[in-house]
C-alpha positions as CSV (number, residue, x, y, z in Angstrom):
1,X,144.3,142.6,110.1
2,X,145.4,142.7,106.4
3,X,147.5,145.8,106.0
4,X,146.7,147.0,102.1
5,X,147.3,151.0,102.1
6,X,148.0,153.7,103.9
7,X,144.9,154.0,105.5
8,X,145.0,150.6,107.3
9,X,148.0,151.4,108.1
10,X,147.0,154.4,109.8
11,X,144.5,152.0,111.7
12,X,147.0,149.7,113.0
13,X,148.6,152.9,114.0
14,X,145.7,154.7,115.7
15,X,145.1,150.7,117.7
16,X,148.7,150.8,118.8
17,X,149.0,154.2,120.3
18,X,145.4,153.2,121.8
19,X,147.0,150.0,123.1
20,X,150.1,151.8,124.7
21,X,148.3,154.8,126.2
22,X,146.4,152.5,127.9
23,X,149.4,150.7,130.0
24,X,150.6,154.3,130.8
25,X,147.4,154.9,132.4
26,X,147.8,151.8,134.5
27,X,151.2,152.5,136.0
28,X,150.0,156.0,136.4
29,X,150.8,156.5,140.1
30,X,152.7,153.5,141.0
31,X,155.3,154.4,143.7
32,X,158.6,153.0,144.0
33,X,157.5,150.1,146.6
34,X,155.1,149.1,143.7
35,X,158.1,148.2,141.0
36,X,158.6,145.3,143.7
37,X,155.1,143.4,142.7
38,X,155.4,140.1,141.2
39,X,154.2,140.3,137.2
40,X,152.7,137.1,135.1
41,X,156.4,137.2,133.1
42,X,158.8,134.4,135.1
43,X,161.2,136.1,137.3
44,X,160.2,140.1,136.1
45,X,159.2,142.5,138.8
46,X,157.0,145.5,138.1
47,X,159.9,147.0,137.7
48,X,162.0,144.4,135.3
49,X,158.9,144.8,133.1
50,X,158.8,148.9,133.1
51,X,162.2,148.6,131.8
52,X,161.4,145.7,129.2
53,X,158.6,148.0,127.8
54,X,160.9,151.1,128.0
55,X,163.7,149.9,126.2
56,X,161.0,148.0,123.7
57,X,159.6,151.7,122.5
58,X,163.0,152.9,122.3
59,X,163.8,150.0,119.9
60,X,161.1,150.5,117.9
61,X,161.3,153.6,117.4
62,X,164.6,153.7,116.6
63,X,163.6,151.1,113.8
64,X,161.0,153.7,112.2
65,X,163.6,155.8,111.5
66,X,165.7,153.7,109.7
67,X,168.0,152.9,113.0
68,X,167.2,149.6,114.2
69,X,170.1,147.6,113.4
70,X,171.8,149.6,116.2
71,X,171.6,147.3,119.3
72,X,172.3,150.7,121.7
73,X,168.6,151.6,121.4
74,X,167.3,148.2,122.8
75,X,169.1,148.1,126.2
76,X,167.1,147.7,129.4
77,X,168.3,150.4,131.2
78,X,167.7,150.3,135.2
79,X,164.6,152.6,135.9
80,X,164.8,156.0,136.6
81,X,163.8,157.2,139.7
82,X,159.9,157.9,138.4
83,X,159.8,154.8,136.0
84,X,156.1,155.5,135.1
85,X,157.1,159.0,133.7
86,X,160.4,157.3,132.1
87,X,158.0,155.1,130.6
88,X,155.5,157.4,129.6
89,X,157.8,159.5,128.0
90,X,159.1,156.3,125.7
91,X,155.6,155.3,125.0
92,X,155.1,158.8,123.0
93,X,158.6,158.4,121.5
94,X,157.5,155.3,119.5
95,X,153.9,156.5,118.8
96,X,155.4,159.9,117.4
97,X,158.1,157.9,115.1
98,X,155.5,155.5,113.9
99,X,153.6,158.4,112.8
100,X,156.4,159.2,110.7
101,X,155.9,155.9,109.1
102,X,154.4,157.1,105.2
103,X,154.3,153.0,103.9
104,X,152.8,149.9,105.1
105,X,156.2,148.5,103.2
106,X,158.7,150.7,105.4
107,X,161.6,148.8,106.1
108,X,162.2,148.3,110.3
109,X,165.1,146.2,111.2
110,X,164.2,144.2,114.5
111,X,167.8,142.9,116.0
112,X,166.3,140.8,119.0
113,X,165.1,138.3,116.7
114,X,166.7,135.0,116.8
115,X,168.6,136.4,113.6
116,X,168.5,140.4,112.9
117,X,165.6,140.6,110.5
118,X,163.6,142.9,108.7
119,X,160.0,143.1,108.4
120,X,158.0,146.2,106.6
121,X,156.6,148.4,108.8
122,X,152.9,146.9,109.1
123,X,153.9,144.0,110.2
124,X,156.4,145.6,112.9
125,X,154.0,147.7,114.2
126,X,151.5,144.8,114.4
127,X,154.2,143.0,116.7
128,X,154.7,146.2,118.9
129,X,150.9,146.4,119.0
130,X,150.0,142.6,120.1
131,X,153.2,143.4,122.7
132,X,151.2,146.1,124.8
133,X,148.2,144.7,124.4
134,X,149.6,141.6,126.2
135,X,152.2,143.6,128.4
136,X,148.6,145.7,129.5
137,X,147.2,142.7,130.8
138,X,151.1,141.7,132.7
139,X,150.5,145.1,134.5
140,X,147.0,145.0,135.5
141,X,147.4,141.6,137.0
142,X,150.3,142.8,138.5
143,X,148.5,145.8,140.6
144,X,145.5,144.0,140.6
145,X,143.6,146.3,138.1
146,X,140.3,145.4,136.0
147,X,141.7,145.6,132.3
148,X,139.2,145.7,129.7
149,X,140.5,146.8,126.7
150,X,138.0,148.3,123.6
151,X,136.6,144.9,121.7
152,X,138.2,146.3,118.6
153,X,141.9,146.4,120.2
154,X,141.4,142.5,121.1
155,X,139.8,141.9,117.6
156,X,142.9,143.2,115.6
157,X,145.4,141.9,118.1
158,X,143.9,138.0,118.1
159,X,144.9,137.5,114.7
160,X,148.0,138.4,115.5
161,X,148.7,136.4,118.4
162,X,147.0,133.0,116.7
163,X,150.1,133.8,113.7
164,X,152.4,133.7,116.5
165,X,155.0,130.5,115.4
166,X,154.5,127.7,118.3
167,X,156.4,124.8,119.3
168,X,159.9,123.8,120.4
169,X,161.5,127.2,120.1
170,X,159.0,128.9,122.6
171,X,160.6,126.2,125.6
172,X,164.5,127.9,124.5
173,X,165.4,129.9,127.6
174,X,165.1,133.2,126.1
175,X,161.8,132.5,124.3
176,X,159.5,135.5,124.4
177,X,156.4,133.3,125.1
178,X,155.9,129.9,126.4
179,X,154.5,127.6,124.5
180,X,150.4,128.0,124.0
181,X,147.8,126.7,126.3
182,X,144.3,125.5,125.8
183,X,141.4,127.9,125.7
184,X,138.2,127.0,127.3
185,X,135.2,126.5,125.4
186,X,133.7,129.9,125.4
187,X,137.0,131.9,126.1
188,X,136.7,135.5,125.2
189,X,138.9,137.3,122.7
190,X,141.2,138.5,125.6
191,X,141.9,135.2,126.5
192,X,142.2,133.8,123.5
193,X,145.4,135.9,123.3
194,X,146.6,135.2,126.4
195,X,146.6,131.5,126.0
196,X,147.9,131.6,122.4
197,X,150.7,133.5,124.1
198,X,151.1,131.0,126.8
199,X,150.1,132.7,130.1
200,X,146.9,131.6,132.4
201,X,144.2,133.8,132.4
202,X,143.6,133.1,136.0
203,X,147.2,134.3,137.1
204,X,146.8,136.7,139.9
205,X,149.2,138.2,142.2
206,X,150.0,136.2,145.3
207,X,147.5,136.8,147.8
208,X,148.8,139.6,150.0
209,X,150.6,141.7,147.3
210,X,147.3,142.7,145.3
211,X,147.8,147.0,144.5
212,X,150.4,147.7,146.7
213,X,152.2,150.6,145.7
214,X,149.7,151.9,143.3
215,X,147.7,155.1,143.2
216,X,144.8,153.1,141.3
217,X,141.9,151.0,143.5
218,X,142.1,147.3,142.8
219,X,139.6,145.0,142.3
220,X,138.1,142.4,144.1
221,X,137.8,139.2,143.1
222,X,136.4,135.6,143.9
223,X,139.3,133.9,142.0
224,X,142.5,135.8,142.9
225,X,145.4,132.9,143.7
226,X,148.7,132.0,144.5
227,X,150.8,131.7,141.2
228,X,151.0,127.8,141.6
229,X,147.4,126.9,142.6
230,X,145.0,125.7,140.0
231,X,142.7,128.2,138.2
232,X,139.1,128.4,138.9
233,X,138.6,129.9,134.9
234,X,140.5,126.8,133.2
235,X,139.8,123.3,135.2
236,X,142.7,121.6,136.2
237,X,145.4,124.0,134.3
238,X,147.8,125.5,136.6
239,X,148.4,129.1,137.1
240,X,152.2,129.9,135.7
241,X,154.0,132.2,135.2
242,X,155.5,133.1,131.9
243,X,158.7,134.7,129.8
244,X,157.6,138.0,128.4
Protein backbone atom coordinates (compact mmCIF):
# COMPACT_ATOMS: atom_id res chain seq x y z
CA UNK A 1 0.00 0.00 0.00
CA UNK A 2 1.52 3.29 -1.26
CA UNK A 3 2.21 5.38 1.82
CA UNK A 4 1.70 9.23 0.50
CA UNK A 5 0.68 11.33 3.85
CA UNK A 6 -0.06 11.19 7.02
CA UNK A 7 -3.30 9.82 6.74
CA UNK A 8 -2.10 6.57 5.01
CA UNK A 9 0.15 6.51 7.33
CA UNK A 10 -2.25 6.44 10.01
CA UNK A 11 -3.88 3.42 8.07
CA UNK A 12 -0.90 1.36 8.04
CA UNK A 13 -0.86 2.27 11.61
CA UNK A 14 -4.50 1.48 12.65
CA UNK A 15 -3.83 -2.34 10.28
CA UNK A 16 -0.71 -2.94 12.40
CA UNK A 17 -2.11 -2.53 15.84
CA UNK A 18 -5.17 -4.55 14.31
CA UNK A 19 -2.70 -7.19 13.12
CA UNK A 20 -0.85 -7.38 16.60
CA UNK A 21 -3.94 -7.26 18.85
CA UNK A 22 -5.02 -10.07 17.17
CA UNK A 23 -1.97 -12.54 18.12
CA UNK A 24 -2.44 -11.31 21.74
CA UNK A 25 -5.83 -12.56 21.63
CA UNK A 26 -4.56 -15.93 20.43
CA UNK A 27 -2.02 -16.65 23.10
CA UNK A 28 -4.54 -15.26 25.49
CA UNK A 29 -4.66 -18.17 28.06
CA UNK A 30 -1.86 -20.33 27.01
CA UNK A 31 -0.33 -22.01 30.10
CA UNK A 32 3.15 -22.79 30.59
CA UNK A 33 2.86 -26.53 29.21
CA UNK A 34 1.57 -24.76 25.94
CA UNK A 35 5.09 -22.65 25.27
CA UNK A 36 6.31 -26.43 24.54
CA UNK A 37 4.02 -26.78 21.13
CA UNK A 38 5.80 -27.16 18.03
CA UNK A 39 5.31 -23.66 15.71
CA UNK A 40 5.61 -23.69 11.65
CA UNK A 41 9.19 -21.68 12.29
CA UNK A 42 12.19 -24.59 12.19
CA UNK A 43 13.33 -25.48 15.50
CA UNK A 44 11.05 -22.45 17.55
CA UNK A 45 8.67 -23.64 20.33
CA UNK A 46 5.60 -21.61 21.31
CA UNK A 47 7.78 -20.31 23.49
CA UNK A 48 11.09 -19.52 21.23
CA UNK A 49 8.45 -17.58 19.14
CA UNK A 50 6.75 -15.50 22.19
CA UNK A 51 10.14 -14.26 22.78
CA UNK A 52 11.01 -13.62 19.01
CA UNK A 53 7.81 -11.45 18.91
CA UNK A 54 8.59 -9.87 22.32
CA UNK A 55 11.92 -8.74 21.61
CA UNK A 56 10.64 -7.75 17.91
CA UNK A 57 8.10 -4.91 19.51
CA UNK A 58 10.69 -3.92 21.79
CA UNK A 59 12.97 -3.28 18.73
CA UNK A 60 10.68 -1.52 17.01
CA UNK A 61 9.77 0.54 19.21
CA UNK A 62 12.85 1.51 20.27
CA UNK A 63 13.40 2.47 16.44
CA UNK A 64 10.30 5.02 16.60
CA UNK A 65 11.90 6.85 18.99
CA UNK A 66 14.98 7.45 17.41
CA UNK A 67 16.77 4.43 19.31
CA UNK A 68 17.20 1.67 17.08
CA UNK A 69 20.75 1.51 16.38
CA UNK A 70 21.00 0.19 20.03
CA UNK A 71 21.24 -3.64 19.72
CA UNK A 72 20.17 -3.93 23.76
CA UNK A 73 16.50 -3.44 22.68
CA UNK A 74 16.46 -6.43 20.23
CA UNK A 75 17.56 -9.31 22.57
CA UNK A 76 15.38 -12.38 23.01
CA UNK A 77 15.04 -12.52 26.42
CA UNK A 78 13.87 -15.94 28.09
CA UNK A 79 10.07 -15.58 28.83
CA UNK A 80 8.82 -14.43 31.89
CA UNK A 81 6.93 -16.56 33.92
CA UNK A 82 3.35 -15.32 32.13
CA UNK A 83 4.82 -14.85 28.53
CA UNK A 84 1.38 -14.05 27.06
CA UNK A 85 1.12 -10.98 29.54
CA UNK A 86 5.05 -10.19 28.83
CA UNK A 87 3.98 -10.28 25.37
CA UNK A 88 1.05 -8.35 25.55
CA UNK A 89 2.50 -5.74 27.40
CA UNK A 90 5.30 -5.35 24.40
CA UNK A 91 2.70 -5.50 21.82
CA UNK A 92 1.21 -2.05 23.29
CA UNK A 93 4.74 -0.74 23.74
CA UNK A 94 5.31 -0.64 19.86
CA UNK A 95 1.74 0.26 18.95
CA UNK A 96 1.96 3.36 21.46
CA UNK A 97 5.59 4.48 20.00
CA UNK A 98 4.31 4.08 16.49
CA UNK A 99 1.60 6.43 17.35
CA UNK A 100 4.25 8.83 18.09
CA UNK A 101 5.32 8.49 14.61
CA UNK A 102 4.15 12.32 12.97
CA UNK A 103 5.86 11.28 9.16
CA UNK A 104 5.59 8.60 6.72
CA UNK A 105 9.56 9.70 6.19
CA UNK A 106 10.57 9.17 10.04
CA UNK A 107 13.79 7.75 10.14
CA UNK A 108 13.87 3.97 12.08
CA UNK A 109 17.17 2.29 12.18
CA UNK A 110 16.54 -1.60 11.86
CA UNK A 111 20.12 -3.32 13.10
CA UNK A 112 19.10 -7.03 12.32
CA UNK A 113 19.35 -6.43 8.80
CA UNK A 114 22.12 -8.13 6.96
CA UNK A 115 23.79 -4.57 7.32
CA UNK A 116 22.19 -1.90 9.93
CA UNK A 117 19.94 0.09 7.69
CA UNK A 118 17.51 2.65 7.73
CA UNK A 119 14.18 2.82 6.21
CA UNK A 120 11.54 5.79 6.84
CA UNK A 121 8.99 4.95 9.06
CA UNK A 122 6.16 3.62 6.47
CA UNK A 123 8.08 1.28 5.23
CA UNK A 124 9.28 -0.05 8.79
CA UNK A 125 6.03 -0.21 10.02
CA UNK A 126 4.87 -2.04 6.85
CA UNK A 127 7.67 -4.81 7.75
CA UNK A 128 6.44 -4.95 11.44
CA UNK A 129 2.91 -5.20 10.04
CA UNK A 130 3.42 -8.14 7.31
CA UNK A 131 5.53 -9.81 10.59
CA UNK A 132 2.34 -10.34 12.83
CA UNK A 133 0.25 -10.92 10.26
CA UNK A 134 2.49 -13.89 9.41
CA UNK A 135 3.66 -14.67 13.05
CA UNK A 136 -0.58 -14.69 13.74
CA UNK A 137 -0.88 -17.50 11.45
CA UNK A 138 2.70 -19.34 13.27
CA UNK A 139 0.54 -19.17 16.45
CA UNK A 140 -2.72 -20.30 15.46
CA UNK A 141 -1.30 -23.30 13.69
CA UNK A 142 0.62 -23.79 16.60
CA UNK A 143 -2.61 -24.18 19.17
CA UNK A 144 -4.54 -25.38 16.50
CA UNK A 145 -6.73 -22.12 16.21
CA UNK A 146 -9.02 -21.01 13.16
CA UNK A 147 -7.24 -17.61 12.10
CA UNK A 148 -9.08 -15.59 9.83
CA UNK A 149 -7.92 -12.35 9.74
CA UNK A 150 -10.24 -9.05 8.29
CA UNK A 151 -9.79 -9.24 4.18
CA UNK A 152 -8.44 -5.79 4.42
CA UNK A 153 -5.43 -6.89 6.89
CA UNK A 154 -4.43 -9.71 4.08
CA UNK A 155 -5.11 -7.12 1.22
CA UNK A 156 -2.46 -4.51 2.62
CA UNK A 157 -0.11 -7.18 3.88
CA UNK A 158 0.06 -9.21 0.23
CA UNK A 159 1.72 -6.48 -1.37
CA UNK A 160 4.10 -6.52 1.03
CA UNK A 161 5.03 -9.97 1.24
CA UNK A 162 5.12 -10.41 -2.92
CA UNK A 163 8.07 -7.22 -2.49
CA UNK A 164 9.74 -9.50 -0.19
CA UNK A 165 13.50 -9.97 -2.11
CA UNK A 166 13.69 -13.91 -2.99
CA UNK A 167 16.40 -16.14 -3.95
CA UNK A 168 19.78 -17.43 -2.66
CA UNK A 169 19.91 -15.30 0.42
CA UNK A 170 16.54 -16.70 1.94
CA UNK A 171 18.66 -20.61 1.99
CA UNK A 172 21.60 -18.51 4.43
CA UNK A 173 21.12 -20.09 7.81
CA UNK A 174 19.81 -17.06 9.51
CA UNK A 175 17.41 -16.15 6.62
CA UNK A 176 14.10 -14.88 8.05
CA UNK A 177 12.09 -16.79 5.44
CA UNK A 178 12.73 -19.71 3.18
CA UNK A 179 12.75 -19.30 -0.10
CA UNK A 180 8.96 -19.02 -1.73
CA UNK A 181 6.69 -21.79 -2.67
CA UNK A 182 4.12 -22.23 -5.36
CA UNK A 183 0.59 -21.06 -4.84
CA UNK A 184 -2.21 -23.16 -6.03
CA UNK A 185 -4.45 -21.93 -8.68
CA UNK A 186 -7.15 -20.28 -6.69
CA UNK A 187 -5.06 -19.67 -3.39
CA UNK A 188 -6.60 -17.09 -1.16
CA UNK A 189 -4.88 -13.86 -0.13
CA UNK A 190 -3.78 -15.54 3.19
CA UNK A 191 -2.03 -18.00 1.39
CA UNK A 192 -0.68 -16.12 -1.08
CA UNK A 193 1.45 -14.61 1.86
CA UNK A 194 2.33 -17.61 3.30
CA UNK A 195 3.78 -19.14 0.31
CA UNK A 196 5.48 -15.93 -0.84
CA UNK A 197 7.03 -16.24 2.69
CA UNK A 198 7.96 -19.84 2.23
CA UNK A 199 5.79 -21.86 4.69
CA UNK A 200 2.98 -24.54 3.62
CA UNK A 201 -0.34 -23.61 4.21
CA UNK A 202 -1.17 -27.09 5.20
CA UNK A 203 1.42 -27.15 8.16
CA UNK A 204 -0.38 -28.38 11.22
CA UNK A 205 0.77 -29.43 14.42
CA UNK A 206 1.82 -33.05 14.79
CA UNK A 207 -1.09 -35.02 15.36
CA UNK A 208 -1.42 -35.38 19.14
CA UNK A 209 -0.12 -31.85 20.21
CA UNK A 210 -3.23 -29.94 18.57
CA UNK A 211 -4.26 -26.95 21.65
CA UNK A 212 -2.62 -28.32 24.40
CA UNK A 213 -1.98 -25.86 26.90
CA UNK A 214 -4.31 -23.28 25.67
CA UNK A 215 -7.34 -21.71 27.16
CA UNK A 216 -8.89 -21.33 23.56
CA UNK A 217 -11.06 -24.46 21.81
CA UNK A 218 -9.27 -25.75 18.68
CA UNK A 219 -10.55 -26.61 15.63
CA UNK A 220 -11.16 -29.59 13.88
CA UNK A 221 -10.01 -30.42 10.80
CA UNK A 222 -9.97 -33.06 7.85
CA UNK A 223 -6.41 -32.12 6.90
CA UNK A 224 -4.39 -31.65 10.16
CA UNK A 225 -0.72 -33.64 9.52
CA UNK A 226 2.39 -34.59 10.67
CA UNK A 227 5.04 -31.76 9.67
CA UNK A 228 6.68 -34.10 6.94
CA UNK A 229 3.56 -35.66 5.27
CA UNK A 230 2.37 -34.27 2.06
CA UNK A 231 -0.46 -31.48 2.12
CA UNK A 232 -3.88 -32.33 1.09
CA UNK A 233 -4.27 -28.18 0.04
CA UNK A 234 -1.03 -28.14 -2.36
CA UNK A 235 -0.63 -31.68 -4.26
CA UNK A 236 2.47 -33.20 -3.92
CA UNK A 237 4.29 -30.20 -1.88
CA UNK A 238 5.55 -31.19 1.41
CA UNK A 239 4.50 -29.74 4.65
CA UNK A 240 7.91 -27.92 6.25
CA UNK A 241 8.66 -26.16 8.51
CA UNK A 242 10.25 -22.77 8.18
CA UNK A 243 12.81 -19.99 9.72
CA UNK A 244 10.75 -17.11 11.12
Amino acid sequence: MPINSLADLDRLRHLDAQAVRHTVSLVRGVTSDGLGRPTPCSAWTLADLLAHMTAQHHGFAAAALGHGEDLAHWQVLPPAEDAATEYAEAAELAITAFASVTAPDRVFTLPELPAVQTFPAARAIGFHFLDHVVHGWDIARSLGLAYDPDPELLAAALPIALAVPDGGLRLAPDSAFRPALPARDGASALERILTALGRSPGWRAPTGDRASGSGSSPISSPILSPISSPSPDQGSAVVRSTTC
